[in-house]
C-alpha positions, -999 to 999 in steps of 0.1 A, spaced: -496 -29 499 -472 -41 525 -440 -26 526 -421 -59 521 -438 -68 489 -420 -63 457 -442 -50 429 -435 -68 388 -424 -32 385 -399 -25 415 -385 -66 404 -379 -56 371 -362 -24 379 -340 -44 402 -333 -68 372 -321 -45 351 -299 -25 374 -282 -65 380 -283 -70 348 -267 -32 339 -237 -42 367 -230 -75 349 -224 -56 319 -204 -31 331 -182 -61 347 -178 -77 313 -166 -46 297 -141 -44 329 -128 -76 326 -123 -72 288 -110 -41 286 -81 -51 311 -75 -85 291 -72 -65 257 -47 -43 281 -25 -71 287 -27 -87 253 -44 -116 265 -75 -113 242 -84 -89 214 -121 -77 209 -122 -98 173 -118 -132 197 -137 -120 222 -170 -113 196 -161 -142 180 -164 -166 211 -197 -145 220 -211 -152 190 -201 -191 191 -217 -191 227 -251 -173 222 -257 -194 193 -250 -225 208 -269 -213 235 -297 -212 214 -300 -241 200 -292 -262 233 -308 -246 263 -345 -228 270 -343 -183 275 -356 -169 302 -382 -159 282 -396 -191 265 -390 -204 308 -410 -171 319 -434 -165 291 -436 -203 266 -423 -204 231 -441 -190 205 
């Protein structure tokens, strides 16, 4: 195997770790605007909630993109 060549294994580690920073960054950025008084964590899980399931029912996951909807 060539040294360049990413393995499913080594591109799925990396997507996590992305995915792992992005969280952390959310949590930041919350955490300062609870801080300030801009937002409290009921809004914040409220709008979370509004957008996932809206998200669901109006766009395709990564996995039904990657994979096909069961």
């Amino acid at each position: 195997m060539s040294k360049g060549k990413k393995t499913k294994k080594d591109a799925v580690k990396e997507l996590a770790l992305e995915i792992d920073i992005l969280d952390h960054m959310l949590a930041a950025l919350v955490d300062v605007l609870e801080k300030k008084g801009i937002l409290t964590s009921e809004e914040w899980e409220k709008e979370v909630k509004t957008k996932v399931e809206t998200a669901a029912k109006t766009t395709k996951s990564f996995r039904e993109i990657e994979f096909g909807s069961d």
